[in-house]
C-alpha positions, -999 to 999 in steps of 0.1 A, spaced: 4 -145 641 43 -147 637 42 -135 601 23 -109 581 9 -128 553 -13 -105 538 -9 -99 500 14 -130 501 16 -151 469 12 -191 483 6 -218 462 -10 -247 481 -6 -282 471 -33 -307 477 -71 -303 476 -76 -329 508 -87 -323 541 -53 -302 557 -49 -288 524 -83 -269 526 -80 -264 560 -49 -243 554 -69 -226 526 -94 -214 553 -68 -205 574 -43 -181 552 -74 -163 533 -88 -152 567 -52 -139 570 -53 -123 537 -30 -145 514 -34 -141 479 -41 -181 477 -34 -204 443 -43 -244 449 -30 -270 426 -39 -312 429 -31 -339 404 -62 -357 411 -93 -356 387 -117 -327 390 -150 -349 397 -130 -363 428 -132 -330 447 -166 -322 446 -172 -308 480 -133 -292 475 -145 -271 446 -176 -259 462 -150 -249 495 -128 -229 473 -153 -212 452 -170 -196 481 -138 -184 492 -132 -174 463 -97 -192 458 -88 -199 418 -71 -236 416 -66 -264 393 -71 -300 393 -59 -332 367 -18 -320 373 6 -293 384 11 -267 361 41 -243 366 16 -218 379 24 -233 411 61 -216 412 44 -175 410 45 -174 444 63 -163 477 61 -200 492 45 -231 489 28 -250 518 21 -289 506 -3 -315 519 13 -345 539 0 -370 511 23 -356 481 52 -376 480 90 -359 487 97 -379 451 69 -364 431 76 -341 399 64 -308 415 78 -315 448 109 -318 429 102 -286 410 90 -266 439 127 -273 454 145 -270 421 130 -233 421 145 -224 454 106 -212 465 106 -219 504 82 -247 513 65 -253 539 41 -281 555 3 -275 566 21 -283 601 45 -255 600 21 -229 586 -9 -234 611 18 -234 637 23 -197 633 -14 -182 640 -10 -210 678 -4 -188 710 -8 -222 732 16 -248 743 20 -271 721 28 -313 719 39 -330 694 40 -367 692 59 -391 663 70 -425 661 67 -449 634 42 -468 657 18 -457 686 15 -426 676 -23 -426 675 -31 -439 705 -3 -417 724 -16 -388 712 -58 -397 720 -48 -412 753 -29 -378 765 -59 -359 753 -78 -378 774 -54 -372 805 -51 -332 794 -82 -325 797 -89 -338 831 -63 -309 846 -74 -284 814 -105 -262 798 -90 -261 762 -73 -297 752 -73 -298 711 -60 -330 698 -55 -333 664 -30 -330 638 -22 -361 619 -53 -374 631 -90 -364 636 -86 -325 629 -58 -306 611 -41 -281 629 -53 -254 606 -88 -261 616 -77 -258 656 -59 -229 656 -86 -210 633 -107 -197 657 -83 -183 680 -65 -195 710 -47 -178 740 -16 -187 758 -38 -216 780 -44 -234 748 -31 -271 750 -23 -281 715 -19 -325 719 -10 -332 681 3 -365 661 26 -356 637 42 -376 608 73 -374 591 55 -360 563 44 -332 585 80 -326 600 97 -325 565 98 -290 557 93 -271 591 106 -238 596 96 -225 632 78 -254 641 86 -254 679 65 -279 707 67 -272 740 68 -312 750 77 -332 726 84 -372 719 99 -397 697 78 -429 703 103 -452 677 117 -452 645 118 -480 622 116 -482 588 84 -470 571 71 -447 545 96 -456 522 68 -452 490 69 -412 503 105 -409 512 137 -408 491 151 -430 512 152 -440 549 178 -416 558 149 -387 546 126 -403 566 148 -405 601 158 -370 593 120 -361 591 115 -373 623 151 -359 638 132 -320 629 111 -325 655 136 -310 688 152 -284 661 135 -256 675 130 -267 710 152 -249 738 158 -255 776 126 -245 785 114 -273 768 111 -313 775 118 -338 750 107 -376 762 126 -401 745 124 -443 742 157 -456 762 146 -492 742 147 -474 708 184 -464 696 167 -438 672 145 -422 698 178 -422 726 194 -405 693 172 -379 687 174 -373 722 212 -365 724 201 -335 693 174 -320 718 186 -285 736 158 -294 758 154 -311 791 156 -347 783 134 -376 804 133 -412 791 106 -440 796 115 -478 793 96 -509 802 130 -530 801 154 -514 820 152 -496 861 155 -455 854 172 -426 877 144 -404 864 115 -405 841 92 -433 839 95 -474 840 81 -506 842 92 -526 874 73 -558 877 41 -550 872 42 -514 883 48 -481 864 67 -460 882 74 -424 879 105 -403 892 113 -365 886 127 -338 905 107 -346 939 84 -370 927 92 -406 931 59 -429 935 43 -458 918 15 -447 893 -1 -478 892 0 -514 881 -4 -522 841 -25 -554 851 -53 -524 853 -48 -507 821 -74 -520 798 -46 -512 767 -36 -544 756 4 -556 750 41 -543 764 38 -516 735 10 -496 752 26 -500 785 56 -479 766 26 -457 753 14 -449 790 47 -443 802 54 -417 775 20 -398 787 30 -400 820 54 -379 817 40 -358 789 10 -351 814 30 -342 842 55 -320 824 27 -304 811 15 -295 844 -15 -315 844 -24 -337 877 -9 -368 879 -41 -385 897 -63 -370 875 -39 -382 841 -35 -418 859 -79 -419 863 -80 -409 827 -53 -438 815 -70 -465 834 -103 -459 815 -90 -451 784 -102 -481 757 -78 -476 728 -85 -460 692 -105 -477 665 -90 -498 642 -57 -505 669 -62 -537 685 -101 -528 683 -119 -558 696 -149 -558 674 -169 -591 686 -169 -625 701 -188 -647 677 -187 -687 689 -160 -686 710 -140 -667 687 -126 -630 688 -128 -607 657 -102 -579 666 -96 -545 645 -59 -539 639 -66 -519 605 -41 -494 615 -14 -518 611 1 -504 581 42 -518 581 63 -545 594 73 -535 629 31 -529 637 25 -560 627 53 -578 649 33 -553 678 1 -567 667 15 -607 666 30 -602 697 3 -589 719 -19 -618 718 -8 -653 735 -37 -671 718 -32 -687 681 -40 -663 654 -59 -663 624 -44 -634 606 -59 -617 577 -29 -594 563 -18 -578 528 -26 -546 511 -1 -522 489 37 -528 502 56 -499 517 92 -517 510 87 -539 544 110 -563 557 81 -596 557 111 -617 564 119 -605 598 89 -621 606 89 -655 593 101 -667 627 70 -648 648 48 -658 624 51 -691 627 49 -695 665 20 -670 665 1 -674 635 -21 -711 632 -38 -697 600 -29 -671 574 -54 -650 553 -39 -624 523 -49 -600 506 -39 -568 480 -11 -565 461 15 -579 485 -3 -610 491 24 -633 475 52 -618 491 40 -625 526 30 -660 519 66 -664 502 80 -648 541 58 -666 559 62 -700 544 62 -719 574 23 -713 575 10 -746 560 -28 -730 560 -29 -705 540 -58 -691 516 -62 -660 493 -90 -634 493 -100 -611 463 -122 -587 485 -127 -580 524 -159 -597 523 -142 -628 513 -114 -629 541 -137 -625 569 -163 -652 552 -129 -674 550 -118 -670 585 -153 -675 599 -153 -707 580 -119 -716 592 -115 -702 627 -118 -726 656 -132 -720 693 -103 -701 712 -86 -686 680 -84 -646 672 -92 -633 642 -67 -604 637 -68 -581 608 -31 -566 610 -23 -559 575 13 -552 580 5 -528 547 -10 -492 531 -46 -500 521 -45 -479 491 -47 -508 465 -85 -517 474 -93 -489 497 -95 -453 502 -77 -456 534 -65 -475 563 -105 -468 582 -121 -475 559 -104 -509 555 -110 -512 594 -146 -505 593 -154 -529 560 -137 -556 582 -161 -546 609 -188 -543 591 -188 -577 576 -179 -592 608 -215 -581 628 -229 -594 597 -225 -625 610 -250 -642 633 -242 -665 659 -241 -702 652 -224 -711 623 
């Protein structure tokens, strides 16, 4: 552990899953621990019962100034950087800290850290899957699956392979924070409900080479100017990836073939008509793994086995069922602008889309023009519905659905043979939903619903 917490005073904000999860992790270190949440007390049933066992005093229904008597203050990735005690916590001059930074000083193992405004997710499963064809002890988590509080709390040693997904919320207050390996997948604008503004959220994303030293390899995007950027910050060793341009070193698309070049190794990895990943963006995906893997030590045979198999996450370009001729595909995770133009563009036949949700200050605009070449029929939703139809206003067919139930019964009324029904909301799913999966598997589960011959 790099710091002797014991008898430490740390307010924890948030009640959710990391939040807990750091609980656990700081009492078994002997914190004196105080938790605070805005959110009603009858939401955090199974919270409550967590913190009374251990013992932990806390308070729910607002942030009272208890939560400055401390030494520092660790915060949950789902409080916003505008909120009142965000604002209070800095105003006091306390240090704060994310769940990120504070698990990351009880992990002895090498760890990755992967961000981007888009990809992230299936990056960070699909080198998991690689790791652990070369490794015993693979944990992926992070902003994903398991906090990294819950992986590191049972110990590790120094042949620990840490493969975490980390946000911007995450990055915002690190102290120490310091991957091994480390990339930048893209940066466009996103997140700008939880940010100040969009220079807060690049400069999230810029903390993640601030600790990293020449020991360490950063992998940057030579196609994204904020990625190439970041890289130019980086102390580290530096290798790109690119699927538009020819590379001295790293890893690129030529043709149809990945190819791979580092010190010694120069050799084709395989051809991307193989990879069962669908569109250009998870070619970029594998590419950054590539080298991750590698870099990491792991086999390159072994890591290019595991990235031909590999499916994809739910709820990215999730193919949930062909139902007469039609295909019913899963892009729940879609959740700004710039996934959405992924999403549009990875398919070649027409689209009926089923979009909308709560707006994160997206650019829908940007995408009248892709819209219209890709989209035959448009389905919307939430709170943003009427601002997409007003950017997409080339789209003649359009309809409006209160509920999930009622876009999918609308697009299997409307959907012709040879069509794809993508739902790529292009928004945050907090105005009907509790999150992004569950949005994902309501549009699932309504889909199988369905029986075959309409």
């Amino acid at each position: 552990m790099k710091y002797e917490l014991s008898n430490k005073k740390i307010t924890l904000l948030g009640m959710g899953k990391s939040g807990r999860a750091a609980a656990r992790l700081l009492s078994e270190a002997g914190a004196e621990l105080f938790m605070s949440d805005s959110g009603r007390a009858e939401n955090f049933g199974r919270a409550i019962e967590e913190l009374d066992g251990m013992n932990i005093p806390y308070e729910t229904d607002g942030h009272t100034d208890r939560v400055l008597d401390a030494d520092f203050v660790v915060t949950s990735p789902g409080i916003p950087e505008s909120s009142d005690v965000i604002r209070n916590v800095l105003d006091s001059d306390l240090p704060l800290y994310t769940e990120l930074e504070a698990a990351s000083w009880f992990a002895s193992g090498k760890i990755t850290a992967i961000t981007g405004s888009n990809g992230k997710t299936t990056c960070t499963s699909l080198l998991g899957e690689m790791m652990k064809g070369s490794f015993d002890d693979v944990r992926v988590g992070g902003n994903i699956g398991t906090p990294f509080s819950s992986l590191v709390i049972d110990g590790d040693s120094a042949d620990t392979n840490y493969i975490l997904e980390v946000s911007s919320f995450q990055l915002k207050w690190i102290k120490d924070f310091h991957p091994s390996l480390a990339t930048v997948l893209n940066v466009t604008p996103d997140h700008l409900d939880w940010h100040t503004d969009l220079a807060s959220y690049v400069g999230a994303k810029d903390r993640i080479v601030e600790n990293m030293t020449a020991e360490d390899c950063f992998v940057y995007n030579l196609d994204d100017k904020e990625s190439t950027r970041i890289a130019l910050l980086s102390k580290s060793r530096k290798l790109p990836f690119s699927v538009t341009k020819e590379l001295e070193e790293g890893c690129w698309l030529e043709g149809t073939e990945l190819k791979l070049k580092f010190d010694s190794f120069d050799e084709k990895i395989l051809d991307i008509k193989d990879i069962k990943l669908r569109g250009l963006h998870n070619v970029a995906n594998a590419a950054a793994c590539m080298i991750l893997t590698t870099q990491g030590g792991a086999s390159i045979v072994r890591s290019g086995s595991a990235l031909l198999s590999f499916e994809g996450v739910e709820h990215r370009l999730e193919t949930v069922r062909v139902l007469d001729e039609v295909s019913y595909v899963n892009d729940s995770k879609s959740t700004n602008v710039d996934s959405l133009a992924v999403a549009l563009n990875s398919f070649d036949e027409p689209l009926v889309l089923i979009a909308g949700g709560r707006d994160k200050g997206g650019d829908f605009k940007s995408l009248t023009e892709l819209a219209a070449k890709k989209v035959k029929k448009l389905i919307l939703i939430g709170e943003a519905d009427e601002k997409i139809a007003k950017a997409f206003w080339t789209i003649k067919d359009v309809h409006f659905a209160t509920s999930m139930k009622a876009a999918v019964e609308t697009a299997v009324m409307i959907a012709e043979s040879g069509e794809v029904v993508l739902l790529s909301p292009g928004c945050a799913s907090f105005d009907m939903f509790k999150n992004y999966e569950e949005r994902g598997k309501e549009f699932k589960d309504e889909v199988n619903s369905y029986g075959a011959g309409r």
